[in-house]
C-alpha positions in Angstrom: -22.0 -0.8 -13.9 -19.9 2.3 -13.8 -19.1 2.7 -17.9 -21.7 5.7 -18.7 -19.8 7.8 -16.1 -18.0 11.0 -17.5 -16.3 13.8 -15.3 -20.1 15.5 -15.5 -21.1 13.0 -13.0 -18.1 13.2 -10.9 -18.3 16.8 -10.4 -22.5 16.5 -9.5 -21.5 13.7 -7.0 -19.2 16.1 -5.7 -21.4 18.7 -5.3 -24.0 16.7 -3.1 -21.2 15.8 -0.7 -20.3 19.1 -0.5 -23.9 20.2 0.2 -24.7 17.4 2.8 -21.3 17.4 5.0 -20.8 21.2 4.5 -17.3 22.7 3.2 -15.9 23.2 7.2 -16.6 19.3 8.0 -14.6 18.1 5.0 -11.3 18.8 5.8 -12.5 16.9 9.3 -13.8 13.7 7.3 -11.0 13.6 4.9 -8.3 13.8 8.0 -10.7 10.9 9.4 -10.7 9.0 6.5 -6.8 9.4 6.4 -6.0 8.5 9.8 -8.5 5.2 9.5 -6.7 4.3 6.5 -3.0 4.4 8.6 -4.8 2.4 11.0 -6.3 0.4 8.8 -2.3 -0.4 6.6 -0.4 -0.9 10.4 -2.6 -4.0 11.3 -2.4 -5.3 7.8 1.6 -5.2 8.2 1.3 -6.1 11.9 -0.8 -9.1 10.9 1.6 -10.3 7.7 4.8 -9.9 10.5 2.9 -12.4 13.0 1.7 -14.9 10.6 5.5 -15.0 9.4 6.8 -15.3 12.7 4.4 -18.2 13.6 5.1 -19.7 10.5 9.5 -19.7 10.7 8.5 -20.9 14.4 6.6 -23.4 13.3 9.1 -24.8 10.7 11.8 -24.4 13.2 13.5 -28.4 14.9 12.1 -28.8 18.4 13.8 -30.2 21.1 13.7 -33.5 22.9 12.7 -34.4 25.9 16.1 -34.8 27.1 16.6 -31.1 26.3 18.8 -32.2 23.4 18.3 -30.9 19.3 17.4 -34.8 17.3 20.5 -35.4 15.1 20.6 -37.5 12.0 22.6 -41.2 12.1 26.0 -40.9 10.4 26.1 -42.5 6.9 28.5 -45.9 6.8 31.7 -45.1 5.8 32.5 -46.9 1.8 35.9 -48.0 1.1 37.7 -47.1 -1.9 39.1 -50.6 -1.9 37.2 -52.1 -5.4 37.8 -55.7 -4.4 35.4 -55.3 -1.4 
């Protein structure tokens, strides 16, 4: 879509942008564009933290009704006796 572009085009592309917004709103738009971008990255991060969070909670042993943690059985003890 974009492979017959050269720097020619860049520059005319340029140019209109410059004409439409004007040269004293640009430094505005690009501080815009800037701080909507920090915005934007702090959510994204915010967003990864809480879906770890939910998922170690997740994963994490609930208690029992008794207010207790559940506990495994002991294995039987074996004997190092042979003839048993």
């Amino acid at each position: 879509m974009f492979q017959g572009l050269t720097g020619w085009h860049l520059l005319v592309v340029l140019a209109v942008i410059l004409l439409l917004f004007g040269a004293a709103k640009l430094p505005a738009l690009a501080k815009s564009m800037g701080q909507s971008a920090r915005v934007f990255k702090s959510e994204m991060k915010e967003m990864k933290r809480d879906d770890e969070i939910s998922a170690s909670s997740a994963e994490a042993p609930r208690a029992t009704d008794a207010g207790t943690t559940p506990t495994a059985a002991p294995e039987p003890r074996r004997s190092n006796d042979p003839t048993v």
